[in-house]
Every structure is written in structure tokens, then in C-alpha cells.
Backbone bond lengths (Angstrom), bond angles and torsions (degrees), N, CA, C in turn:
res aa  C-N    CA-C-N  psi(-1)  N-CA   C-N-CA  omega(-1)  CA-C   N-CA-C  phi
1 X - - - 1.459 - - 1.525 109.69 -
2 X 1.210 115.27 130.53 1.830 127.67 177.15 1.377 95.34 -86.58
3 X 1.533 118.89 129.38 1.691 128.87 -150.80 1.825 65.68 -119.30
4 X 1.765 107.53 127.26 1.281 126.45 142.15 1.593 108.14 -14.78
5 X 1.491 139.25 137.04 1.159 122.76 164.05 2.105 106.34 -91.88
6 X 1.233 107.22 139.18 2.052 103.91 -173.84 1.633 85.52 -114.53
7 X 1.576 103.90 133.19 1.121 121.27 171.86 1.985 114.88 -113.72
8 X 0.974 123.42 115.30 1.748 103.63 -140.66 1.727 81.14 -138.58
9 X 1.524 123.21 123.40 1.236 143.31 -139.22 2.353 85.78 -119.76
10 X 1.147 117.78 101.51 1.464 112.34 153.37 1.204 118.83 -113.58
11 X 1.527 107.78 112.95 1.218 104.61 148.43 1.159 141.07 -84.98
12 X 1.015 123.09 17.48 1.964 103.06 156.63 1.233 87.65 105.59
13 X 1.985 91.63 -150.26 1.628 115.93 165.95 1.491 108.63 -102.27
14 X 1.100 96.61 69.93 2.097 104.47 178.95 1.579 100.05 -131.84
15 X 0.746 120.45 176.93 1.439 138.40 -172.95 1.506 131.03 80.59
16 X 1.436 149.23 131.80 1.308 138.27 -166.56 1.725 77.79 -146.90
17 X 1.591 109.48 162.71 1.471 133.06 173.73 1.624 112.79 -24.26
18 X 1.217 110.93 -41.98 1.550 108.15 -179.45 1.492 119.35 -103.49
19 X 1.548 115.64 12.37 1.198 100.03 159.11 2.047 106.49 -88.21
20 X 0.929 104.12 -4.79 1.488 88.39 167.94 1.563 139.24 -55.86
21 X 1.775 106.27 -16.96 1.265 117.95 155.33 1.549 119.12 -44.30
22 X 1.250 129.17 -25.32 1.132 156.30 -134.25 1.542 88.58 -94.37
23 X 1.482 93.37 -69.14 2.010 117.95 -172.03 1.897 90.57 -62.06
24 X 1.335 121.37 -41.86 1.366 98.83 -175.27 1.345 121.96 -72.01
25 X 1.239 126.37 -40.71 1.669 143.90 170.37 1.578 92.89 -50.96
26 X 1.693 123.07 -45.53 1.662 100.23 -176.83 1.832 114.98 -61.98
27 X 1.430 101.70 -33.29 1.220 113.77 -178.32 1.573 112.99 -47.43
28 X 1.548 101.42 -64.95 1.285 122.31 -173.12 2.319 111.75 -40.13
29 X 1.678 81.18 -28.07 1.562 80.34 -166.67 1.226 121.47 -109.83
30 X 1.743 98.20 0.02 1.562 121.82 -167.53 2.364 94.69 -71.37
31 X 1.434 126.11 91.89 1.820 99.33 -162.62 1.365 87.30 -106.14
32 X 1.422 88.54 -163.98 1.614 87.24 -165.83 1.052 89.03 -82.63
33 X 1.410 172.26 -41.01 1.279 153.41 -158.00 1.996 116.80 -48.40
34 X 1.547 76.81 -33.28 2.005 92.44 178.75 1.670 103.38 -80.67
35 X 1.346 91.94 -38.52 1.722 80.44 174.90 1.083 170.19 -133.72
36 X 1.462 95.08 53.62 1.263 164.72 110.40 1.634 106.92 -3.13
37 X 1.200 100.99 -91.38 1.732 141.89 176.79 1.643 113.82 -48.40
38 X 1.407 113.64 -47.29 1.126 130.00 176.17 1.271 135.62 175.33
39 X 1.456 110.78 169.20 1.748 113.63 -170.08 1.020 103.91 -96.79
40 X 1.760 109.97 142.92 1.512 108.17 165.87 1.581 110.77 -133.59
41 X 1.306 100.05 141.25 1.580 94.33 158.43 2.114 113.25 -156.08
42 X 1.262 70.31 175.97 1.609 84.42 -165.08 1.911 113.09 -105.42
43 X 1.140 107.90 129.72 1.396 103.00 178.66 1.863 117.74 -128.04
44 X 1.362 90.02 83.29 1.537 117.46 -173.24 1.954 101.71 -60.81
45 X 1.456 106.48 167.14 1.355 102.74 161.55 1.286 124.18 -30.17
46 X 1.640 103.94 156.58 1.928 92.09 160.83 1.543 111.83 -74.43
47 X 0.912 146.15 -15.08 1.277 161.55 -175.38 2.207 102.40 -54.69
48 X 1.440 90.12 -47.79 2.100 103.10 -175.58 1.013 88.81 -93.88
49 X 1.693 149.62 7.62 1.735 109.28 -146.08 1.739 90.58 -93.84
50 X 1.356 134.12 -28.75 1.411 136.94 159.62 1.821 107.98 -41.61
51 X 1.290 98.63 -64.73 1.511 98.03 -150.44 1.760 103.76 -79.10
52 X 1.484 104.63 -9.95 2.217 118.99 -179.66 1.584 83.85 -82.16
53 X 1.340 133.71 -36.78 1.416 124.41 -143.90 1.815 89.58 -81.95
54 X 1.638 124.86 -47.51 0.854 135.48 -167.97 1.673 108.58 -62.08
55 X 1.339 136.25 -34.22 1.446 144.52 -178.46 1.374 97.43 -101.36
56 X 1.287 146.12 -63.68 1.202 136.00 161.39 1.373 125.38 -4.94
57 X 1.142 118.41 -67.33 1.878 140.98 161.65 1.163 94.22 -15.74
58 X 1.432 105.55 -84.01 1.480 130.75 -153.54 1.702 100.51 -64.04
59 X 1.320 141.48 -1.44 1.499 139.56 157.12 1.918 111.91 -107.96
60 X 1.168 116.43 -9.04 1.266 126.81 177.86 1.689 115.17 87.04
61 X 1.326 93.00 18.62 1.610 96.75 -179.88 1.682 105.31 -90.20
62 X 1.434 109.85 162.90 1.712 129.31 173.16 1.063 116.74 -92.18
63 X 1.443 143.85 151.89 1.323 145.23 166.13 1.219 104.73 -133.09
64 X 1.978 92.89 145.91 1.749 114.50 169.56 1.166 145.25 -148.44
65 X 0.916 137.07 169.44 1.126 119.25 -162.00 1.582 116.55 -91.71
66 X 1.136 126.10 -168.97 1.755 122.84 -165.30 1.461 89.67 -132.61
67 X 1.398 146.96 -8.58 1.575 132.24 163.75 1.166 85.96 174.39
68 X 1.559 99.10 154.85 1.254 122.59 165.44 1.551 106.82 -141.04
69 X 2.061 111.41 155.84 0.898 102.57 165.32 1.240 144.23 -86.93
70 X 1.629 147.75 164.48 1.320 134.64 -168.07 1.646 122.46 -52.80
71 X 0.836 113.64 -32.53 1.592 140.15 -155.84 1.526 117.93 -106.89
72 X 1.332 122.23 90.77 1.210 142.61 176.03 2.117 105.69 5.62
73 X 1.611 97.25 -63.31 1.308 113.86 -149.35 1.230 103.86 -158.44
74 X 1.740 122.61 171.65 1.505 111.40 174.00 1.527 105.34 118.09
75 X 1.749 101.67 -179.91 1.827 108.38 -158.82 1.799 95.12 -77.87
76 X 1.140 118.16 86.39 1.992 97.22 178.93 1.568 81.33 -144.42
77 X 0.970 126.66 90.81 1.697 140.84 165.11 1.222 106.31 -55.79
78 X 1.788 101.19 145.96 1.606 86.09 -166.78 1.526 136.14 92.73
79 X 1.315 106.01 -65.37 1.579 116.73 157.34 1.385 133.12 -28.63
80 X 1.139 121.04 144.18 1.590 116.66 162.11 1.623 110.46 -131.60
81 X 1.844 132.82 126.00 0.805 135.86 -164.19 1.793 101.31 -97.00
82 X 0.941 113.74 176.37 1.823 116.37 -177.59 0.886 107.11 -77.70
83 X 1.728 115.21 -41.05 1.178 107.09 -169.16 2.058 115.43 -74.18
84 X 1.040 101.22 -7.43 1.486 121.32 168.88 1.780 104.99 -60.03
85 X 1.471 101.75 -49.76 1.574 99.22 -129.75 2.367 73.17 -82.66
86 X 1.356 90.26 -32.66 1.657 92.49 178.40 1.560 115.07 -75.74
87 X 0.840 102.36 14.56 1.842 108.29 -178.78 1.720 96.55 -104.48
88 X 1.878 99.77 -49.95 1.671 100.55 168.61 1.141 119.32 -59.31
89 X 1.174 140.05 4.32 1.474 131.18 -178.40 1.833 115.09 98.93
90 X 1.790 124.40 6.46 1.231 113.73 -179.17 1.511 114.20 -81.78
91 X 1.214 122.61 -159.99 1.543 124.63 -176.77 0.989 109.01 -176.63
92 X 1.923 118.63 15.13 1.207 98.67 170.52 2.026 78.02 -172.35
93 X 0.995 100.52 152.54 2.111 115.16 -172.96 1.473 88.49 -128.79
94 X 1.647 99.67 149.21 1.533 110.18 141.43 1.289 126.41 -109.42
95 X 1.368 130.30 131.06 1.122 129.28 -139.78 2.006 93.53 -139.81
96 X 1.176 107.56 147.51 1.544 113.56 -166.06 2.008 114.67 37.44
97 X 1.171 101.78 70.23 1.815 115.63 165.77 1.723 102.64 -93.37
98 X 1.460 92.11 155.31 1.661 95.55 -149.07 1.767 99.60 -78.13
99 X 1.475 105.32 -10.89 1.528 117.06 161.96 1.549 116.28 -70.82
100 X 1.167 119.72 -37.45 1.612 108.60 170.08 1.596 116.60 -65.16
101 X 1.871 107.40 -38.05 1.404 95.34 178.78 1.207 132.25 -100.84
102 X 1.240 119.36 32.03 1.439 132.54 -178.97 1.764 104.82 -121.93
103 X 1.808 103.82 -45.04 1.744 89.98 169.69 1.333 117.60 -113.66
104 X 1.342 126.11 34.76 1.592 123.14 154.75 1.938 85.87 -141.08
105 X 0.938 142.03 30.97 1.242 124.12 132.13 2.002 98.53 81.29
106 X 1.407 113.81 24.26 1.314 124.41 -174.75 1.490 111.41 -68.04
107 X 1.759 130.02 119.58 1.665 117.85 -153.25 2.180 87.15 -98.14
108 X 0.785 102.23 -136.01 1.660 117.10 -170.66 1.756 89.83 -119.19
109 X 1.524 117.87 -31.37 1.420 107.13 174.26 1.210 116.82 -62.85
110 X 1.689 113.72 -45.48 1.669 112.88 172.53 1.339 127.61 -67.19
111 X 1.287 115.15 -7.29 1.425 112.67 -169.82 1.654 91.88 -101.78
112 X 1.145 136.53 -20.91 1.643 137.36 168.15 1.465 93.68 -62.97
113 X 1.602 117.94 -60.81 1.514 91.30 -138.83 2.062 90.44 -84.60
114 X 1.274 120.55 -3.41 1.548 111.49 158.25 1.153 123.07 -37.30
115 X 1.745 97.92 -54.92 1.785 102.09 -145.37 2.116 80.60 -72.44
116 X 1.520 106.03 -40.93 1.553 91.06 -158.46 1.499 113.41 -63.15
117 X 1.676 114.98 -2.97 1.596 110.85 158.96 1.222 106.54 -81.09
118 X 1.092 118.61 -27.50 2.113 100.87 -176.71 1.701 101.83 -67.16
119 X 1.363 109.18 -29.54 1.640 103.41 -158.66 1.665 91.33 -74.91
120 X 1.449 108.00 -46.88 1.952 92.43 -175.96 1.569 104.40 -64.74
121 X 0.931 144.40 -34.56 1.262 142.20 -178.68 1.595 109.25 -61.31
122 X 1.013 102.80 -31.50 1.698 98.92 169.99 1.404 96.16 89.66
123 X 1.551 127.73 61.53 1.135 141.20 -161.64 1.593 92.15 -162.84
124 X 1.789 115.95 130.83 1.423 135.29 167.46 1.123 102.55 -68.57
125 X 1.377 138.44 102.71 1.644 112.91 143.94 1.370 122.77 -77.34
126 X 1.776 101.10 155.88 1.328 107.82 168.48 1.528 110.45 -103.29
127 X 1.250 103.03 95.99 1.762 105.21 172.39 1.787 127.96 -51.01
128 X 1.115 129.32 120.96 1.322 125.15 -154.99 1.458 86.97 -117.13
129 X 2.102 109.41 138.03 1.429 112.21 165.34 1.352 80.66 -157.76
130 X 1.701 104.48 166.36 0.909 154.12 -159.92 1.532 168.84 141.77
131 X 0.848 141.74 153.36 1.769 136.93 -159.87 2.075 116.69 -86.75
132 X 0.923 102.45 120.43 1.775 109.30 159.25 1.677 101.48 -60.47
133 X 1.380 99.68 151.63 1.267 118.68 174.42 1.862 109.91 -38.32
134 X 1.683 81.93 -58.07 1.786 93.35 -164.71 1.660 120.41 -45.49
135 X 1.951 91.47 -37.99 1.268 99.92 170.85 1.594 136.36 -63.81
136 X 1.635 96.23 -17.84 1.536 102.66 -164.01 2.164 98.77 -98.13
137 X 1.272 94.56 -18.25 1.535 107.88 -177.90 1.407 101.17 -68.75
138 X 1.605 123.42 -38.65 1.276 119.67 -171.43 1.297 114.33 -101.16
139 X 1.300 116.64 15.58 1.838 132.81 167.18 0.979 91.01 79.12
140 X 1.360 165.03 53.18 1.365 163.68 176.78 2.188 95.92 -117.18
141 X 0.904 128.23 2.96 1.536 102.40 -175.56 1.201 134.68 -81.12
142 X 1.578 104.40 -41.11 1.661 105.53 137.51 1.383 115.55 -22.60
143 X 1.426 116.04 -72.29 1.589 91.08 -154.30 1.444 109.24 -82.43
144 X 1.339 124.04 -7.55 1.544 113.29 -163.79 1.288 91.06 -95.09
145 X 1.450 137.49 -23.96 1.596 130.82 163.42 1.683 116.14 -47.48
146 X 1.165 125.76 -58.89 1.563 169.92 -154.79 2.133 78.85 -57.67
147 X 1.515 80.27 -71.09 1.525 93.52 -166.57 1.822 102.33 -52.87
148 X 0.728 137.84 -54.08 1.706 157.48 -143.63 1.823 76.94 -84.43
149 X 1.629 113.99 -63.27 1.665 86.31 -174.94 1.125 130.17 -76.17
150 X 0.827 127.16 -0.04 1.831 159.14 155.96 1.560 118.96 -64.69
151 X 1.433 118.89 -35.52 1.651 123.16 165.11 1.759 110.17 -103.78
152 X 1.774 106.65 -10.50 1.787 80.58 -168.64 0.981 100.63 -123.01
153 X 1.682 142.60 21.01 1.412 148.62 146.31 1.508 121.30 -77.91
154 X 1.027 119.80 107.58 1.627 121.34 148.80 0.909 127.16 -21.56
155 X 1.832 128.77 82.01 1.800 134.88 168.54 1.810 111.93 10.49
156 X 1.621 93.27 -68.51 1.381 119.79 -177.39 1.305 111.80 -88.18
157 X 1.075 153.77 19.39 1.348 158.55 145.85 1.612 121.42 -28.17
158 X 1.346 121.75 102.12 1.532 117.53 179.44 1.089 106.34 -51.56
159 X 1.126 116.74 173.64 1.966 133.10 -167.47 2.005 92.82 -106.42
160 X 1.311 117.86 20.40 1.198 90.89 162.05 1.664 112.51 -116.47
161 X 1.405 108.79 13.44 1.633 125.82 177.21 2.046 94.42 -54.16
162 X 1.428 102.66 155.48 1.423 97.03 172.74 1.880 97.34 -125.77
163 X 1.211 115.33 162.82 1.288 136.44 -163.22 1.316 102.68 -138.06
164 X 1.729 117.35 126.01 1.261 114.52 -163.67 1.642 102.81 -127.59
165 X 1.599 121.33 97.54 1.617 107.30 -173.45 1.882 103.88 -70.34
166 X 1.145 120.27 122.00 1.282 122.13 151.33 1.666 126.15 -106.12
167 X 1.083 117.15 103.22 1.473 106.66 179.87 1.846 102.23 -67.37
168 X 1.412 92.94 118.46 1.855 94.87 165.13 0.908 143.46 -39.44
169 X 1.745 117.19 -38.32 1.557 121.17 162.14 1.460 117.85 -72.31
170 X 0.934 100.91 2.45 1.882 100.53 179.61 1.470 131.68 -103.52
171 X 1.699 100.70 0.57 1.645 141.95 -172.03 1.634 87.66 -72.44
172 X 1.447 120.38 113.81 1.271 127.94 132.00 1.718 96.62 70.80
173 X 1.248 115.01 23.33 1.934 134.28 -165.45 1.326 95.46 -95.65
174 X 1.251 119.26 -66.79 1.475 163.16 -157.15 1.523 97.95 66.50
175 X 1.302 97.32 56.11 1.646 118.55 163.70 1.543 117.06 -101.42
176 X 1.390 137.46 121.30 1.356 122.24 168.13 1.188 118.94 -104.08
177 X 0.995 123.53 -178.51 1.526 144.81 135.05 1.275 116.54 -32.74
178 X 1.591 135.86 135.48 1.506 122.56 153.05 2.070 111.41 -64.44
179 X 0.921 113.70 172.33 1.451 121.38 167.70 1.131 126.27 -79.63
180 X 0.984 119.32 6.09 1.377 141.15 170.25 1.966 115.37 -92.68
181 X 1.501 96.09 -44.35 1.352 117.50 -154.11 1.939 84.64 -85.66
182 X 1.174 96.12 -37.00 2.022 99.15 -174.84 1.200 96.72 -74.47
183 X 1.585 155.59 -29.35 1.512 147.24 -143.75 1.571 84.19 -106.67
184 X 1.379 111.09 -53.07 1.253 111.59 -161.55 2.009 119.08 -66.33
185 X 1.525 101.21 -24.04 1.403 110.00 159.75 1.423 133.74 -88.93
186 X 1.881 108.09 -0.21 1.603 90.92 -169.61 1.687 82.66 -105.28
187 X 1.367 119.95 -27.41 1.645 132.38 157.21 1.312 101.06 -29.21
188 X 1.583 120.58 -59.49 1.616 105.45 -170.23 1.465 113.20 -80.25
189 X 1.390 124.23 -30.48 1.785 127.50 -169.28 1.411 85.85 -78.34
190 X 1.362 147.79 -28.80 1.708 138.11 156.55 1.171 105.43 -27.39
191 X 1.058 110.45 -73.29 1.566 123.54 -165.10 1.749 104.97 -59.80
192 X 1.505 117.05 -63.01 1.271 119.89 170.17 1.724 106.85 -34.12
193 X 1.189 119.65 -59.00 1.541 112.34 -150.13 2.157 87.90 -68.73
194 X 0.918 96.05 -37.14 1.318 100.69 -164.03 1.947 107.50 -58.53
195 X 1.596 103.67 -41.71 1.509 101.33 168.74 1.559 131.38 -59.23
196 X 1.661 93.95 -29.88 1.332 105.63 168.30 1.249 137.09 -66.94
197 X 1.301 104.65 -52.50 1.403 121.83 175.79 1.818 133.21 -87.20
198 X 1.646 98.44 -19.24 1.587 101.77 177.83 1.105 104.85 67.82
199 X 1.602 90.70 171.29 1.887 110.84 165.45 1.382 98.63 61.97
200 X 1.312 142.37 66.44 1.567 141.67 156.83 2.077 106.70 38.74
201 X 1.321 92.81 11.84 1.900 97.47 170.18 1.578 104.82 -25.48
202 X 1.474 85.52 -73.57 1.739 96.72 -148.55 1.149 106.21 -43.63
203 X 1.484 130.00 -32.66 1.648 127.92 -170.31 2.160 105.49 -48.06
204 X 1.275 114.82 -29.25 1.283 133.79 -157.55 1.685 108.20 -91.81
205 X 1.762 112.11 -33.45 1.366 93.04 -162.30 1.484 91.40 -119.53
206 X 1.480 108.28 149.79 1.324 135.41 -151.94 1.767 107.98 -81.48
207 X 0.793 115.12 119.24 1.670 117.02 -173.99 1.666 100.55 -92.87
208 X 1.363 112.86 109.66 1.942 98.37 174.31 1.301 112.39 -103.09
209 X 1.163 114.72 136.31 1.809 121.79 173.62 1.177 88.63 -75.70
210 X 2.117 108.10 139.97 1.738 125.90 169.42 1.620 92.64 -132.11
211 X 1.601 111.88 150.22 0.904 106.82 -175.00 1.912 118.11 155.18
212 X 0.699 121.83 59.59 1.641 121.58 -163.35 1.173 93.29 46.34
213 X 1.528 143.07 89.57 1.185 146.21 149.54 1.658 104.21 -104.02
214 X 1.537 98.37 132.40 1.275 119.80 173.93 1.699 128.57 -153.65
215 X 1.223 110.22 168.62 1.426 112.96 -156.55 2.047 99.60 -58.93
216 X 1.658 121.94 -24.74 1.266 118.16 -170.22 1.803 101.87 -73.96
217 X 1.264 111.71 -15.52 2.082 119.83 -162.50 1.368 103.33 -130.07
218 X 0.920 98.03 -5.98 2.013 97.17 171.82 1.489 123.97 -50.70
219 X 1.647 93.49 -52.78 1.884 112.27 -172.24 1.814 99.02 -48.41
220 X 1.780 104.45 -49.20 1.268 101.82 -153.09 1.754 110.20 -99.50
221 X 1.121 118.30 1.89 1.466 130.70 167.09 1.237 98.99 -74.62
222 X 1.533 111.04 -79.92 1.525 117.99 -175.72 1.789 120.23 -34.27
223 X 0.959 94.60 -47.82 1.697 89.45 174.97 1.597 128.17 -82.40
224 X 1.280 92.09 30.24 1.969 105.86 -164.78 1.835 75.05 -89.83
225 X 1.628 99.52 147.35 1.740 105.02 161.03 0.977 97.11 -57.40
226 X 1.660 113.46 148.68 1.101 120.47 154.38 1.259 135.86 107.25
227 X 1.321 108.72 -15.77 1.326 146.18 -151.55 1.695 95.57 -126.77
228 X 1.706 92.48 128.35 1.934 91.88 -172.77 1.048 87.48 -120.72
229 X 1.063 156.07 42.12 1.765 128.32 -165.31 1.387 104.10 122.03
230 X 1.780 106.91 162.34 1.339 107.88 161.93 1.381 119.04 -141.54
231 X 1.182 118.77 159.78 1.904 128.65 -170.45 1.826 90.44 -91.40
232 X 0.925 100.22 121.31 2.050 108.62 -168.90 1.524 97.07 -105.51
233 X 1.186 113.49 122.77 1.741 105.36 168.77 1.692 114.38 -86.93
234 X 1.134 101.21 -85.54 1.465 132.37 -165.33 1.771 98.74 -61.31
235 X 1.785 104.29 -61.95 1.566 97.97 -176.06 1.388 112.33 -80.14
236 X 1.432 128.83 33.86 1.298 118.00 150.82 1.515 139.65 -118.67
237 X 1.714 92.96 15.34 1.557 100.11 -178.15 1.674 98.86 -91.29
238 X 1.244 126.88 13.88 1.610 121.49 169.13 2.004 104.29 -118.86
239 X 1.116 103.88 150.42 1.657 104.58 -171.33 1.912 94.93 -66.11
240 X 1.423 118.59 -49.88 1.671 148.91 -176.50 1.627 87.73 -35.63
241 X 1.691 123.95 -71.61 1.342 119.21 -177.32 1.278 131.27 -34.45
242 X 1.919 88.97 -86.29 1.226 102.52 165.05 1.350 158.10 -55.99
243 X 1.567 111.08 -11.81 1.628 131.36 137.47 1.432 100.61 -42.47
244 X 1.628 123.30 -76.82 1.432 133.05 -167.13 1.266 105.63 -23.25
245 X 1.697 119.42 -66.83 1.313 121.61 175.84 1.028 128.64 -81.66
246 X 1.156 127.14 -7.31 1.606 116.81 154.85 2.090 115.50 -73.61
247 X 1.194 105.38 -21.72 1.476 124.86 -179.91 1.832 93.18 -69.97
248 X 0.648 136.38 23.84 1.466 130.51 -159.26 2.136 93.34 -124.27
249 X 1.196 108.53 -25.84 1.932 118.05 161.29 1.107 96.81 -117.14
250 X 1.660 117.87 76.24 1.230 120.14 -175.40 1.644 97.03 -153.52
């Protein structure tokens, strides 16, 4: 089976009321030839995810959220629950980004029992793993990936969950991976998701390369085996980018 390729745009902490022009111009350019080819969506602050969900529609794009907390409801100030972010109109969270677990201290336990609130909420997560430099310098990325899909997937997790490899040093660097080094890791988290989950899953759920992705490395990332899509940081808070790289199954 040829898995849809999902191209899924986070920005961070960027966006205010008028970058939503942004989400309409993606709309405007998102044609059917792209989509066709592939899905895209954008997962702006929680602050747009109402008012992105409402213009979004109207270009055929998805919106999501950037974390949620474990726990339905309750005293956690601050927080945003799934069932929140799916009440705003998302359909899909990212859940363990290598920014949640490095500056709020997020383990592989929290990023499991996340994604398994997005899944009751009736919300896709995109599960995020990956290696620090230090780790990949000392040949360790295999296994510290391996491990991460092994603590931050749900046993029982349907095969339409998505899994996003980001190598950490390659975050916002505009450092990559060789093509070798990307085939050879979404080849191994295949295999990982597949030990985890059983039942020929993994063939089904979409692995996205994150990572200084941009409209000049798109063509040749994207077409690495293995590789369904990608989690876009930086080049997707402009419509101009993130077209670029979605134009890349084009």
C-alpha cells in the first residue's frame, strides 16, 4: 500500500491574528494537483487553532495542535487537554517535540500517555523521536531512537498514529542528515514501530522526516524510502515555503 504522503507545518510560538493570511494564501495554492499527492496541515498556536480551523476548511487544509495535556480535564493551569484542542477544530497534535523534552523535562512516559489522550479524543498524533548530536557522534542513535519508539507509542495504538523522526541537531541548524543517514533511520523506526505495535501496523503509519526542511531539500528528503511526509518548522510559517515543500510530490 502507497501511504498518502502528510506534510504538517508547526510553528512553534509564532503566529499573531494576521499571520493567518498566511493559512489563507496556503489554501489558495494548496490545487488539486497537490491534493492528490498529499495532505497538509498546519498547527499554529493554540491561540489560531479556532480561527486557522475556520480558513483552513475553506482551502482543504487540516489543523493541529502543538501539545496537549495527558488528562482529559482538571486543576493544571495553563494546560491544554485534546479534548480542548478537538473541540477547537484540530484533528491531529504533536505530541513529544524535542523542544518539549529538553525544556519542560517531557520523559517517553509522557509522550505515551499524550498521544493515548489525542487517540481517545479522536485526535491523530504526530509522535516525535529522536537523537542529539552527542548521541549520534557516539553511534548511539539507533538505539536511543529504538528506545523513544518503544516508550512513547501506545501498545495498542491504531496504525493510523503518525511518527515523526527529527534528528535534534538538525532543528532550526539548517543542518541535515545525509540520505543515507534518513533511509537508514526511517528503515529502522519501520521496524521499531512494527515490534511495538504488531499485526503488519507499521506498513500503514506514516513516518515524517523534521529537521531544517525546506523548499531547496524537500525533492530529495521526501523521496528517501521510508519517508511519508515531513513536520516543517521554520519553512512553514510563510504560504511561499511551505507550498515549496509540499511542491516537492508535485
Amino acid at each position: 500500500m502507497i501511504l498518502r504522503p502528510l506534510v504538517a507545518g508547526n510553528w512553534k510560538m509564532n503566529g499573531l491574528r494576521a499571520s493567518l493570511a498566511e493559512i489563507e494564501a496556503m489554501g489558495a495554492a494548496y490545487d488539486d494537483a497537490l491534493r492528490v499527492r498529499a495532505e497538509l496541515i498546519v498547527c499554529p498556536p493554540a491561540t489560531l487553532i479556532a480561527l486557522a480551523r475556520e480558513i483552513a476548511t475553506r482551502g482543504g487544509l487540516g489543523v493541529g495542535g502543538q501539545d496537549c495535556h495527558a488528562e482529559a480535564s482538571g486543576a493544571h493551569t495553563g494546560d491544554i487537554s485534546a479534548e480542548m484542542l478537538k473541540d477547537a477544530g484540530a484533528s491531529y497534535v504533536i505530541v513529544g517535540h524535542s523542544e518539549r523534552r529538553s525544556d519542560h523535562g517531557e520523559t517517553d512516559a509522557d509522550v505515551r500517555a499524550k498521544a493515548a489522550a489525542a487517540l481517545s479524543a479522536g485526535l491523530t498524533p504526530i509522535i516525535c523521536v529522536g537523537e542529539t548530536r552527542a548521541e549520534r557522534e557516539a553511534g548511539d542513535a539507533l538505539s536511543v531512537v529504538g528506545a523513544q519508539i518503544e516508550g512513547s507509542l501506545p501498545a495498542d495504538a491504531p496504525a493510523h498514529i503518525v511518527v515523526a523522526y527529527e534528528p535534534v541537531w538538525a532543528i532550526g541548524t539548517g543542518l541535515t542528515p545525509t540520505v543515507d543517514d534518513v533511509a537508514e533511520m526511517h528503515a529502522f523506526a519501520r521496524e521499531r514501530i512494527e515490534a511495538r505495535l504488531g499485526g503488519g501496523k507499521s506498513g500503514d503509519v506514516r513516518i515524517l522526516y523534521g529537521g531544517s526542511v525546506k523548499p531547496s531539500n524537500a525533492r530529495e528528503l521526501m523521496h528517501v524510502a521510508n519517508v511519508d511526509g515531513a513536520l516543517v518548522g521554520g519553512a512553514s510559517l510563510t504560504a511561499k515555503e511551505f507550498i515549496g515543500v509540499a511542491s516537492a510530490y508535485v
